[in-house]
C-alpha positions in Angstrom: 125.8 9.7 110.2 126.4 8.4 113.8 129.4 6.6 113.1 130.9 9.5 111.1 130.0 12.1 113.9 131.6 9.9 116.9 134.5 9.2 114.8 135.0 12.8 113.8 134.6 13.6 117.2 136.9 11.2 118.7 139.3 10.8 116.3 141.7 13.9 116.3 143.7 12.1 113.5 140.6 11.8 110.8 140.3 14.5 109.0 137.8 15.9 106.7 139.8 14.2 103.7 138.9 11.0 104.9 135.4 11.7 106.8 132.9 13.3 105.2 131.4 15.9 107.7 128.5 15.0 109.2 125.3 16.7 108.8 125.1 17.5 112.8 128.1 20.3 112.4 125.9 22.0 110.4 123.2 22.0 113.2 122.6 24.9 115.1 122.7 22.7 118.1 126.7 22.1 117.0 127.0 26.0 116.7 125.3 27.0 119.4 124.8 24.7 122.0 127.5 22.9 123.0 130.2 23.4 126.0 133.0 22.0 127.7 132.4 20.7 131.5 133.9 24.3 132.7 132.5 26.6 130.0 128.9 25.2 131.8 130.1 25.8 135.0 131.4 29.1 133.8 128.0 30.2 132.4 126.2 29.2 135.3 128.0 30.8 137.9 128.0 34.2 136.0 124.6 34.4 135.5 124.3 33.2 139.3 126.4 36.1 140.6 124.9 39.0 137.9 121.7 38.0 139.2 122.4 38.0 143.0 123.9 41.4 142.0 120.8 42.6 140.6 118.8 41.0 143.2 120.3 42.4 146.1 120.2 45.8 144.1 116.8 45.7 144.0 116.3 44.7 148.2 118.7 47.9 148.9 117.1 50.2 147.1 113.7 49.2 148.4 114.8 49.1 152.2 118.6 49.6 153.0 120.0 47.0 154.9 117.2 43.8 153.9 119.5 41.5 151.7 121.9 40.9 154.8 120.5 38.1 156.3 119.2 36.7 152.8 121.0 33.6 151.7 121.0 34.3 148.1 120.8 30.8 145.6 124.4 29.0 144.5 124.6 27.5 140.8 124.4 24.1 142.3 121.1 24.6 144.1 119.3 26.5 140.9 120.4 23.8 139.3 119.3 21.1 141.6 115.7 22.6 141.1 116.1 22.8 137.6 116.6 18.9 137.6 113.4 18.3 139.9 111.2 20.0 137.0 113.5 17.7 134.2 112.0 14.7 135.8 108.0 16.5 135.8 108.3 16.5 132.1 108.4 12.3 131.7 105.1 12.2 133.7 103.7 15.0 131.8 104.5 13.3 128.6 103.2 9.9 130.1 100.1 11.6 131.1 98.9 13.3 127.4 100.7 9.8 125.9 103.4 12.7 123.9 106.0 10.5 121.8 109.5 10.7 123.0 110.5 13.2 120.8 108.8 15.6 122.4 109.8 14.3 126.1 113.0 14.8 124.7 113.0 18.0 122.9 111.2 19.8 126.0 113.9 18.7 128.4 116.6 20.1 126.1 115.0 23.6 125.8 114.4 23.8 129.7 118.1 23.3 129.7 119.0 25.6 127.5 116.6 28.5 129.3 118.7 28.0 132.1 121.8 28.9 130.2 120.4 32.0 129.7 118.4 32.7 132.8 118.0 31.9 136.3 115.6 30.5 138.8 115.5 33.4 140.9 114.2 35.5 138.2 111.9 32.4 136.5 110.5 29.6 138.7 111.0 26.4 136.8 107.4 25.4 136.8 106.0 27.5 134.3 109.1 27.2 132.3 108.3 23.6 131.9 105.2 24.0 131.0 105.7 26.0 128.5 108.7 24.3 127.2 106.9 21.6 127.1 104.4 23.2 125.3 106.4 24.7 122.8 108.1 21.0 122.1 104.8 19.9 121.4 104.5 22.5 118.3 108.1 22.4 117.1 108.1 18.5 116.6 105.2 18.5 115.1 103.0 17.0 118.1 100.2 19.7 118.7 98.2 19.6 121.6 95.0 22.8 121.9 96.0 24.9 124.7 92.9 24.9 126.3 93.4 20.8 126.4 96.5 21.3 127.4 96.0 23.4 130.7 92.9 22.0 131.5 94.5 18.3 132.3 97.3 20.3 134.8 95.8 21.3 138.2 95.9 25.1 139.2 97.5 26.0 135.2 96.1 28.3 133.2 96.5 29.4 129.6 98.7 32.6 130.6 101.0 30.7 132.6 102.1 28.9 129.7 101.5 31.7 127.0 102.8 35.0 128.8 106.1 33.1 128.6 106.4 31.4 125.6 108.0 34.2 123.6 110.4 34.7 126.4 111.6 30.7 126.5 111.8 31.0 122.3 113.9 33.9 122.5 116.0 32.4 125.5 116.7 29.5 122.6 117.7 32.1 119.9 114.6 30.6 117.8 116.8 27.7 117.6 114.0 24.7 118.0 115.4 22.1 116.0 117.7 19.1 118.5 119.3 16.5 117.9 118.7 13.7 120.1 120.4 10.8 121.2 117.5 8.1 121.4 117.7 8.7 117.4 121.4 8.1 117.2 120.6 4.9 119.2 117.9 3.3 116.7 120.6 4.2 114.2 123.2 2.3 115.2 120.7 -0.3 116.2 119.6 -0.4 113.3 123.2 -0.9 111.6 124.0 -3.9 114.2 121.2 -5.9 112.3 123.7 -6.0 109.1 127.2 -7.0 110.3 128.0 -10.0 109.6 129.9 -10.6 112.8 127.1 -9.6 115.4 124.8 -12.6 115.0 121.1 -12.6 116.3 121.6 -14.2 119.7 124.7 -11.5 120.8 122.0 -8.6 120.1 119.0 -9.4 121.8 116.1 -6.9 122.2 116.4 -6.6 125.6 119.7 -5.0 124.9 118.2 -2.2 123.0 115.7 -1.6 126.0 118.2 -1.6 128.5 120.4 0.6 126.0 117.2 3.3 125.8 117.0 3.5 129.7 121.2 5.0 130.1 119.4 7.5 127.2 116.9 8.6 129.3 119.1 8.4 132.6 121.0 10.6 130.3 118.4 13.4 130.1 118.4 14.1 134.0 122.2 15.3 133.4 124.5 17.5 131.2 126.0 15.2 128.8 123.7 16.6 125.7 125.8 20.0 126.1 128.9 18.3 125.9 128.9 15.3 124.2 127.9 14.5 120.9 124.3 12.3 120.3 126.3 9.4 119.1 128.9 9.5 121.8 126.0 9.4 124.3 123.7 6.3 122.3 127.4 4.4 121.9 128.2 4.8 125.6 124.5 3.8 126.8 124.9 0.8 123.9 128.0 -0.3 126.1 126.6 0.0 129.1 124.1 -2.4 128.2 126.3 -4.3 125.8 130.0 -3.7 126.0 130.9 -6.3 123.1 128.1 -4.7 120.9 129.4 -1.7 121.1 133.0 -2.8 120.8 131.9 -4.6 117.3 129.9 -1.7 116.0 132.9 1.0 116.6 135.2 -1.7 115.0 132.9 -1.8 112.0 132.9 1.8 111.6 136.9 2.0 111.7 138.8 3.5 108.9 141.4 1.1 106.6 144.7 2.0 107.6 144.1 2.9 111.2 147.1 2.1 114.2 144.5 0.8 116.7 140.9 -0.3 116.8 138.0 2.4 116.8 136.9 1.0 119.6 140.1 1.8 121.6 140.2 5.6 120.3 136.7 5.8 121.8 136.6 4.2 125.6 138.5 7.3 126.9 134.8 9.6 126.0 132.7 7.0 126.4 134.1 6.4 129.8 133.0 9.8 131.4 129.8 9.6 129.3 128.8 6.3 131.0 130.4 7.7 134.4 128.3 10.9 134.2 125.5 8.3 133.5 125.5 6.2 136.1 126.2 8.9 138.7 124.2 11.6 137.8 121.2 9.8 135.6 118.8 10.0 138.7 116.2 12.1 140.1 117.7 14.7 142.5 116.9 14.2 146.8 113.6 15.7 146.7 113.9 17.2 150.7 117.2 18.9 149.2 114.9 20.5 146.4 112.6 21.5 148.9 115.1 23.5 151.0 116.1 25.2 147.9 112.5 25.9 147.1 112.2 27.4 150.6 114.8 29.6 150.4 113.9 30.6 146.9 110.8 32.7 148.1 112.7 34.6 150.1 115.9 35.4 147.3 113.2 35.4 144.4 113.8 39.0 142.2 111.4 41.1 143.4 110.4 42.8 140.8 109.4 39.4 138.7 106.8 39.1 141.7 103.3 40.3 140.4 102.0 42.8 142.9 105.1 43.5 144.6 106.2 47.3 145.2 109.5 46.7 142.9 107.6 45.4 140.1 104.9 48.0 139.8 108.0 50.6 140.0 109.3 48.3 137.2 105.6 48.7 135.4 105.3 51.9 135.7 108.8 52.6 134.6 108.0 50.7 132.0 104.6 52.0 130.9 106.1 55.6 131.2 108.7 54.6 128.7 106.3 53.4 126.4 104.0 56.6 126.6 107.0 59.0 125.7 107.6 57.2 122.8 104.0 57.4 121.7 104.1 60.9 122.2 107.5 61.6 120.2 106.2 59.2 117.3 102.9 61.3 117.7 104.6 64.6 117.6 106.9 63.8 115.0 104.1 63.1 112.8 102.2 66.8 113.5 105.5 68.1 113.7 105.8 67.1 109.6 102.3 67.5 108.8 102.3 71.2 110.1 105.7 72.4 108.1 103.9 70.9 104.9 106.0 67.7 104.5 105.1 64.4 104.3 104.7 61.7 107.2 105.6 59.2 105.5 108.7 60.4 104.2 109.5 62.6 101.1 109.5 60.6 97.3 112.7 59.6 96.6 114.4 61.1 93.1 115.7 59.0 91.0 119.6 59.4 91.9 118.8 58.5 95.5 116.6 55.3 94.3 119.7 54.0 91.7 121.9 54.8 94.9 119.7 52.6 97.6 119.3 49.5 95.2 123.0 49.4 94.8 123.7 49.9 98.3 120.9 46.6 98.6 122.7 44.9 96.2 126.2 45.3 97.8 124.4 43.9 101.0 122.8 40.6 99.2 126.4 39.6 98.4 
């Protein structure tokens, strides 16, 4: 499956007459979640400038004149910050002994919140944490709550729980990923059979070097644009160029004008670039000045016990009052004029007529 998705991926000349598609276009990770370098930067900087928008919005209406002198967040620094809380989640997992799946699988949806939100309205810390928690439950890994906050200083349950429906929505339910480390063991795995890759050109210190550009690879955005066999093949040939030269070779199809190999180096080669540049923890004085200025260009009314959120609650409670008191009065409104609050029995013209109109729906 690795092989067929980098070829089909790389390959603009191998169609789906010779390749059958691969079971990761199928995925809603294919569907949903993947980008080109400036569709991300796109994303990120439009949900940087609605919320500075909203923000400063908020600061006017409150007291004319207070968001002049505040230096709002840029894409780069919520993202900078974003990447601190990345790296908290291999010590996490380290800590509670969580398999890499789950390392992995937490780190992807923290990335995907973002895409969707932004620091200023959601501090990174508890997003983790409940990413985290939520990986833990998706992949099959489950940990008690009460365990779970009880091992992280100054947590509680409702930091993790009164967000968790918000960071599963924020993923469009979608909680299945497809990782990389995976597509590595696979091809690992394949490099045990050919008969030209004998036992001494594939040590296993190879594979553990190969694993380390995967995790590198976590700390930046190649999961969103790449495929998870283009990013296990490039951290394969960072560790072993000729190993990965022979594998992509074996994977060729009869008839082609060049070597696999060749059609691949141009995406591998910003996959291992991105790698190698970006596959580190971010300055952590540079996070810190972000972090600074975040308190003061945080959304107000996301700030528990701040004037604009209990405008916001109260806004919010009024809403929610009015439409008890319709649904109430809708229901004495009925009783009172003799009909029926549940709705009147249906005849059976109207019944024949809604089960076709169900039918027509199911096709």
């Amino acid at each position: 499956m690795a092989a067929d998705n980098a070829a089909k991926a790389a390959d603009p000349q191998i169609n789906s007459s010779t390749v059958k598609r691969p079971l990761y276009e199928g995925s809603t990770q294919y569907k949903s979640w993947r980008y080109s370098p400036e569709q991300l930067e796109q994303v990120r900087t439009s949900l940087n400038a609605a919320a500075v928008a909203v923000i400063r919005n908020t600061f006017e209406a409150d007291e004319p004149g207070s968001s002049e002198d505040v230096l709002f967040l840029n894409a780069n620094d919520e993202q900078l910050l974003v990447k601190l809380y990345i790296t908290k989640i291999p010590q996490l997992c380290g800590h509670f002994r969580f398999p890499e799946e789950v390392e992995a699988t937490a780190i992807s949806y923290l990335k995907r919140f973002y895409l969707k939100n932004t620091v200023m309205d959601w501090h990174p810390k508890n997003v983790m944490l409940t990413a985290l928690f939520l990986a833990t439950k998706t992949t099959n890994n489950p940990i008690s709550l009460e365990s779970y906050t009880s091992n992280i200083p100054k947590t509680s349950s409702s930091d993790v729980l009164d967000l968790e429906f918000l960071v599963s929505q924020s993923l469009n339910f979608e909680f299945a990923v497809w990782h990389a480390h995976r597509a590595l063991w696979g091809i690992w795995l394949d490099l045990q059979s050919l008969p030209d890759v004998p036992e001494d050109l594939r040590p296993q210190d190879v594979y553990d070097i190969a694993i380390k550009h995967v995790r590198a690879s976590r700390f930046t955005d190649v999961e969103l644009i790449y495929t998870p066999s283009q990013i296990a093949l490039a951290s394969l040939a960072l560790a072993s160029p000729v190993l990965a030269e022979r594998w992509a070779d074996s994977k060729a199809v009869a008839g082609a004008a060049q070597p696999f190999s060749a059609t691949l180096d141009p995406t591998l080669g910003l996959i291992k670039y991105i790698i190698t540049q970006m596959g580190h923890p971010p300055d952590v004085e540079a996070v810190r000045e972000v972090d600074r200025r975040l308190k003061l260009c945080k959304n107000p009314e996301k700030v528990p016990g701040s004037k604009a959120y209990l405008s916001r609650q109260a806004a919010e409670q009024q809403r929610a009052e009015e439409k008890r008191n319709k649904k109430a009065e809708d229901v004495r409104r009925a009783v009172t004029e003799g009909g029926n609050p549940f709705g009147s029995e249906l005849n059976e013209d109207e019944k024949a007529k809604q089960l076709a109109e169900l039918d027509d729906d199911d096709d």
